[in-house]
TORKOL-4160 file (C-alpha; in steps of 0.2 Angstrom, whole numbers, padded with zeros to 4 digits, m for minus):
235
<pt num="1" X="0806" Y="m0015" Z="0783"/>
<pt num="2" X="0801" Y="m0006" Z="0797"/>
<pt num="3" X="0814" Y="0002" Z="0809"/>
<pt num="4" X="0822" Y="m0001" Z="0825"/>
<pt num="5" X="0812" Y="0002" Z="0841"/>
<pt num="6" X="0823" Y="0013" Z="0850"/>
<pt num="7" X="0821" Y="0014" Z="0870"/>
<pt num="8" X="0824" Y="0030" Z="0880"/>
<pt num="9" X="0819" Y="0041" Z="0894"/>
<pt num="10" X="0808" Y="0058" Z="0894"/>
<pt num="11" X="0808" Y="0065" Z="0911"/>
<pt num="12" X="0814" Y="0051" Z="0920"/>
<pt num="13" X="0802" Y="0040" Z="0912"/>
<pt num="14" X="0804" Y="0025" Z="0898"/>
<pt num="15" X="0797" Y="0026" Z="0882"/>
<pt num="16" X="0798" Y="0017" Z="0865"/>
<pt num="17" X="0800" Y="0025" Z="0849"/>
<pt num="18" X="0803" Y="0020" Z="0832"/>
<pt num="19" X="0821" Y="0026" Z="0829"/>
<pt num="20" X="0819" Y="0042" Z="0817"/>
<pt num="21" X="0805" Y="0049" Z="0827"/>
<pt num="22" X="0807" Y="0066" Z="0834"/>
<pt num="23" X="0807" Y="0072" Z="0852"/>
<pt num="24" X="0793" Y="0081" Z="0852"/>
<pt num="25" X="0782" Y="0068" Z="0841"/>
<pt num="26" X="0785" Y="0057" Z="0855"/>
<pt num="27" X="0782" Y="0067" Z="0869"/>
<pt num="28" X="0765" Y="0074" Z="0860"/>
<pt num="29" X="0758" Y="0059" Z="0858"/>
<pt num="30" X="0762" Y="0056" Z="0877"/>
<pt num="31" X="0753" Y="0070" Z="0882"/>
<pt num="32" X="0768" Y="0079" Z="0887"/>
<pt num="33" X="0770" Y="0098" Z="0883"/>
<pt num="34" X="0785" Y="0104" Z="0875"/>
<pt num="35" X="0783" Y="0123" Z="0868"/>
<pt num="36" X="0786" Y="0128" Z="0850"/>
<pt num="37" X="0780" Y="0141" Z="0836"/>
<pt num="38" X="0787" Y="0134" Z="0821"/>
<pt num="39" X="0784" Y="0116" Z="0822"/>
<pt num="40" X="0767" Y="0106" Z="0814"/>
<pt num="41" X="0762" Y="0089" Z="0817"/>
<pt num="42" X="0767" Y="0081" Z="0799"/>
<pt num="43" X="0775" Y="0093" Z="0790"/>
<pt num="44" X="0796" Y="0091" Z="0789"/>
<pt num="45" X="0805" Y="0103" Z="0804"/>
<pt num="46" X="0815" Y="0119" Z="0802"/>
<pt num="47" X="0821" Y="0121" Z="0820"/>
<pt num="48" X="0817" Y="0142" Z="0817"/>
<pt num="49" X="0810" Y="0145" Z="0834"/>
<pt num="50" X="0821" Y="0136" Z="0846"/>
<pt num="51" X="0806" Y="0136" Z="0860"/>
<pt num="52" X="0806" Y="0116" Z="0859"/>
<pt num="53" X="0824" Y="0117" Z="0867"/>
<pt num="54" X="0826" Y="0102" Z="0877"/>
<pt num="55" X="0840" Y="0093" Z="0887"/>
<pt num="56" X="0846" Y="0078" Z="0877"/>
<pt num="57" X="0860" Y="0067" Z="0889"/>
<pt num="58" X="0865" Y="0086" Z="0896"/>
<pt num="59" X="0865" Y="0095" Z="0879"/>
<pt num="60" X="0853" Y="0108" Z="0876"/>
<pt num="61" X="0844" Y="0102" Z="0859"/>
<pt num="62" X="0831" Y="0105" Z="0847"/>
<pt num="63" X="0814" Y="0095" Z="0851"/>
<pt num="64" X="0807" Y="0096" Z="0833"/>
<pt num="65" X="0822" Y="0091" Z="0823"/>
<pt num="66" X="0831" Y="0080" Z="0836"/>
<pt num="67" X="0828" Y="0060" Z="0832"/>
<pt num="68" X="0825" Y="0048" Z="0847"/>
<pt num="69" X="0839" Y="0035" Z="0851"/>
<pt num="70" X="0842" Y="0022" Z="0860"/>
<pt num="71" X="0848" Y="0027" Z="0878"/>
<pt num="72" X="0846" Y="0045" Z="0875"/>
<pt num="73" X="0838" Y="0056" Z="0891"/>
<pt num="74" X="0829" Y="0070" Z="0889"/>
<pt num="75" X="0824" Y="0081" Z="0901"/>
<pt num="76" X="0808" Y="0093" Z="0896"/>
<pt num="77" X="0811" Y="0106" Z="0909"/>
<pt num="78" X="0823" Y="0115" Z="0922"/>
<pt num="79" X="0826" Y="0131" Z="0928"/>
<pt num="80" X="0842" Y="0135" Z="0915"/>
<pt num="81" X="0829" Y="0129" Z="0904"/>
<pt num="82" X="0814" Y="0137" Z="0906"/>
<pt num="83" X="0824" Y="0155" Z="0906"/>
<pt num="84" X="0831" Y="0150" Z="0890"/>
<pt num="85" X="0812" Y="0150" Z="0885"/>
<pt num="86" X="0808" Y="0165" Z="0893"/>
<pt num="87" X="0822" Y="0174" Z="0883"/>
<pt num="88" X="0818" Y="0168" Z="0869"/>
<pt num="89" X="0801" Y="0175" Z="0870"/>
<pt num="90" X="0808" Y="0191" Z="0876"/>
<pt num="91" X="0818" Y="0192" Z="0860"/>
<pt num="92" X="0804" Y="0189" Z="0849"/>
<pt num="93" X="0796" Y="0201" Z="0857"/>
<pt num="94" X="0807" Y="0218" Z="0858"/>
<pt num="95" X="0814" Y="0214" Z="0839"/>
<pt num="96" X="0795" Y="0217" Z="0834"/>
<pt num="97" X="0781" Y="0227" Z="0836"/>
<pt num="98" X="0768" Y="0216" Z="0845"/>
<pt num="99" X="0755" Y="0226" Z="0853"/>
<pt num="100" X="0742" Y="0213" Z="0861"/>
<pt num="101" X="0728" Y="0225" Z="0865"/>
<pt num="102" X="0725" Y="0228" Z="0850"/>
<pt num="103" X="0729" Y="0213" Z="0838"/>
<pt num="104" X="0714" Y="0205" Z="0829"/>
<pt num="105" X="0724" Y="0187" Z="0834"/>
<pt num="106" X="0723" Y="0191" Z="0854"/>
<pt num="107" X="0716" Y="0178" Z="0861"/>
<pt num="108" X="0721" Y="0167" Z="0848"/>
<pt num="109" X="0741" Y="0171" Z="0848"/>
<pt num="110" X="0753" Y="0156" Z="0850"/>
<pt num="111" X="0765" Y="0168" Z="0856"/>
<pt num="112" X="0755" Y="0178" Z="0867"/>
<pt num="113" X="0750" Y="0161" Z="0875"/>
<pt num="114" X="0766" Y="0158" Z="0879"/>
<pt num="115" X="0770" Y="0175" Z="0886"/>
<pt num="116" X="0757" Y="0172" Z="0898"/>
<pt num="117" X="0764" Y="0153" Z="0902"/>
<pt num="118" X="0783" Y="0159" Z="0903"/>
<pt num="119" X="0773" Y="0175" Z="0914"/>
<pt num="120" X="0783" Y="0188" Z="0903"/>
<pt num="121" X="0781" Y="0206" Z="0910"/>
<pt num="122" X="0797" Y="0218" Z="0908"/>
<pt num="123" X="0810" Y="0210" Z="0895"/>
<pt num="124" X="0827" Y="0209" Z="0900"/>
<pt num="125" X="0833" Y="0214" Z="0881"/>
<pt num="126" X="0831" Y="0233" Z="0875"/>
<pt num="127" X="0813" Y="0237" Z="0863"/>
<pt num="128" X="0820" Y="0240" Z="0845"/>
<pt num="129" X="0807" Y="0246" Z="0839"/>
<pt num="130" X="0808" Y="0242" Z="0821"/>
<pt num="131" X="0802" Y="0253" Z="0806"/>
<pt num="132" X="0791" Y="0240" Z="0795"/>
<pt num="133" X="0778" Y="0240" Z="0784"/>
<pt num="134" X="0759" Y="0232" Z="0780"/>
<pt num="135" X="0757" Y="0222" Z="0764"/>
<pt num="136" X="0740" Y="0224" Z="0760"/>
<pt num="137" X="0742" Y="0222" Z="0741"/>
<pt num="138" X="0735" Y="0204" Z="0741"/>
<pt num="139" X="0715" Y="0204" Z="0738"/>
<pt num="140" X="0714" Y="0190" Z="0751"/>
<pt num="141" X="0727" Y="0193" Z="0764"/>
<pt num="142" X="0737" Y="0207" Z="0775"/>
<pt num="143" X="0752" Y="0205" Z="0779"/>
<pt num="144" X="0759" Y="0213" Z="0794"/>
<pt num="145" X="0778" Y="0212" Z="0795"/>
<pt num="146" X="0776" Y="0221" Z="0812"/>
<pt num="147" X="0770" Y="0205" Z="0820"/>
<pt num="148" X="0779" Y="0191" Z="0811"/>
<pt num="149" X="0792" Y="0180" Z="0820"/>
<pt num="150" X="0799" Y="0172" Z="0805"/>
<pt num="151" X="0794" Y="0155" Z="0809"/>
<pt num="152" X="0790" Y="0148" Z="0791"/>
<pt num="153" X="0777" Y="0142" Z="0794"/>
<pt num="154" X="0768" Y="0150" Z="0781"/>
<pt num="155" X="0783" Y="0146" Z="0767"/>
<pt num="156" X="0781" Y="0124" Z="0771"/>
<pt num="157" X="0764" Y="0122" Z="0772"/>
<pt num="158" X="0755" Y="0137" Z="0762"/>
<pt num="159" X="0758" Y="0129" Z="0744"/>
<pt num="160" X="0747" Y="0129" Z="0727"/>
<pt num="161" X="0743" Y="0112" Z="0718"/>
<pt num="162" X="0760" Y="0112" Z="0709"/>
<pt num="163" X="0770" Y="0113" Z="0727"/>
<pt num="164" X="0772" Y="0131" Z="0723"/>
<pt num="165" X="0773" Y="0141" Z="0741"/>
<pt num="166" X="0764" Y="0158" Z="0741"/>
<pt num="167" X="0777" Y="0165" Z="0753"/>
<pt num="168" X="0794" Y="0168" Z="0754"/>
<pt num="169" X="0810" Y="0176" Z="0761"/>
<pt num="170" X="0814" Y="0191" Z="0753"/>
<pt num="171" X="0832" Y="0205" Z="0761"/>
<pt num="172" X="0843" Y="0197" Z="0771"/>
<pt num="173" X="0853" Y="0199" Z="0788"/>
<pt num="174" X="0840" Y="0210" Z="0800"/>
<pt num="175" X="0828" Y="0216" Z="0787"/>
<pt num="176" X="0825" Y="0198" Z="0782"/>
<pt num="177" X="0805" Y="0197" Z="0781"/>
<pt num="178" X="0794" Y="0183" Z="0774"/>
<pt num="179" X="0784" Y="0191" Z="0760"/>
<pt num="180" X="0767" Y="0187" Z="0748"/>
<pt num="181" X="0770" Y="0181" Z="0732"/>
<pt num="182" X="0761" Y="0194" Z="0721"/>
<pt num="183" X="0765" Y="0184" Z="0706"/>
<pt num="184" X="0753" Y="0171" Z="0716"/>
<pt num="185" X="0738" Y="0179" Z="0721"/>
<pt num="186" X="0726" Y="0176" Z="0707"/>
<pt num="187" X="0730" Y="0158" Z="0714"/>
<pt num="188" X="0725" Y="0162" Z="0730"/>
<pt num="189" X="0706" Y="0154" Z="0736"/>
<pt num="190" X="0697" Y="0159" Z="0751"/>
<pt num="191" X="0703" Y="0143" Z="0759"/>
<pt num="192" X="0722" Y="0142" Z="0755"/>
<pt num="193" X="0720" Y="0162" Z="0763"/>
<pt num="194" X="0711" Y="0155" Z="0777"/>
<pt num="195" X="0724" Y="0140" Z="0778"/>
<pt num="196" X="0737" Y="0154" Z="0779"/>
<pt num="197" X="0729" Y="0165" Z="0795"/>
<pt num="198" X="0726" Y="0149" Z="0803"/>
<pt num="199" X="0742" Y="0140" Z="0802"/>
<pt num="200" X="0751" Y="0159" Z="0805"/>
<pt num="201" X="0754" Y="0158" Z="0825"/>
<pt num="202" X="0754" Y="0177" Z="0828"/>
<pt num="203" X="0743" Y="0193" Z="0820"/>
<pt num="204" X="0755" Y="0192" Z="0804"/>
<pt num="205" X="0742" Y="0184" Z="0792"/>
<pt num="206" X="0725" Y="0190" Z="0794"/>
<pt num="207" X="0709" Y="0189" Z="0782"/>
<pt num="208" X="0703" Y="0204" Z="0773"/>
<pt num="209" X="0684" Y="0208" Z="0778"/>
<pt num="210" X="0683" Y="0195" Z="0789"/>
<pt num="211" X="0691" Y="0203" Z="0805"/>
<pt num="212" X="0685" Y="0198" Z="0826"/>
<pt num="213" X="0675" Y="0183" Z="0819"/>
<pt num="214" X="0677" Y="0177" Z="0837"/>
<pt num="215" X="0672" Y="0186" Z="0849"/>
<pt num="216" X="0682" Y="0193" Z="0864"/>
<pt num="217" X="0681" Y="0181" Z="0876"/>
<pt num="218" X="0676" Y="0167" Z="0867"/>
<pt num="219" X="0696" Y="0164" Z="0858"/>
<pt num="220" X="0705" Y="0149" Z="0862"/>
<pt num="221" X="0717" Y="0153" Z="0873"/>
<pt num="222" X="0702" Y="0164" Z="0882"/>
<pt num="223" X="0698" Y="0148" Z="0887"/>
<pt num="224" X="0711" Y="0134" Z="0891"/>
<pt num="225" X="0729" Y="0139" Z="0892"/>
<pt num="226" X="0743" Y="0134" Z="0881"/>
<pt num="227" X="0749" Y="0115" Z="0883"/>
<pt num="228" X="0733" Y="0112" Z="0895"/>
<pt num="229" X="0726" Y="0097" Z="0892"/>
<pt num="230" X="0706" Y="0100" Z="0884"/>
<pt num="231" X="0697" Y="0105" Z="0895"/>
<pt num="232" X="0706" Y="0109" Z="0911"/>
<pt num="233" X="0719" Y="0124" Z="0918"/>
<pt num="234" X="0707" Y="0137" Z="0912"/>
<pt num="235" X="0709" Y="0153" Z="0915"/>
């Protein structure tokens, strides 16, 4: 049996959903932007990021892992909302050691993107400056615990043929880090090393011997900025 269709408004404007499908499904499919780090089109939500924080009947919710209903309003942007984003980023940013200039992933950074959208320049939080290492045991991949924003990205959709992730939490509290299975790695191909790097949104997951494939210049977001639609708002 198929399930309700459920009508509501996003922006000020009705839509109809089936009822069980997530904000930001809908308003993807829409063609409306609604920023996040953690989420992937198909694969089950964490809410790890917060960026998709949206305005549900006056509440601030999650996009990702918040189900449409009938009735509900949402509202995708505000001012209160847009500094939440912004402090967000700012967070992610001074609890890590993200130096843009010379990441191999500039240009193709999710959460530089963003940086640039939100126009982040001086946050308003103190610069941590946290002692981590670089895990460069696996033959295939570096891991670089420096740049990762503990989105899990890697951990749900990085998996071997028995469901088995290759990546997992490992401390707890603030020196909680997302770690290589070592056990794993003779399991790891070229292309489920490649899936992780891609699917990474920051310089945490890179390729051995295959670094600045893509020129400078020629990267993604060099191109069109995040949440444009193809081909237009280009830098």
């Amino acid at each position: 049996m198929n399930p309700p269709i459920v009508k509501f408004t996003i922006d000020g404007k009705e839509y109809l959903a089936a009822a069980g499908t997530y904000i930001i499904d809908v308003a993807r499919e829409s063609g409306i932007f609604i920023p996040t780090l953690c989420n992937i089109p198909g694969v089950k939500p964490r809410g790890a990021c917060r960026m998709c924080t949206v305005s549900v009947n006056g509440r601030f919710m999650a996009a990702c892992t918040t189900p449409a209903s009938d009735g509900m309003e949402v509202r995708t942007s505000s001012p209160e909302l847009e500094d939440l984003r912004r402090a967000i980023l700012e967070v992610m940013f001074v609890e890590g050691n993200h130096l843009c200039p010379v990441c191999e992933k500039s240009g193709n950074c999710d959460l530089q993107a963003l940086a640039y959208r939100y126009q982040i320049m001086v946050p308003r939080f103190p610069f941590q400056f946290p002692h981590r290492t670089i895990d460069a045991a696996n033959p295939r991949l570096v891991k670089d615990h420096n740049r990762c924003i503990l989105c899990k990205r890697c951990i749900r959709t990085v998996k071997d043929a028995k469901g088995r992730s290759f990546f997992a939490f490992r401390r707890r509290g603030h020196k909680i880090e997302i770690s290589i299975d070592h056990e794993m790695a003779d399991l790891m191909t070229d292309e489920i090393a490649g899936q992780a790097a891609d699917i990474c949104p920051t310089g945490a997951l890179l390729r051995k011997e295959g670094g600045y494939r893509i020129p400078i210049a020629e990267r993604k977001y060099e191109k069109v900025a995040i949440g444009a639609p193809d081909g237009t708002d280009t830098r």
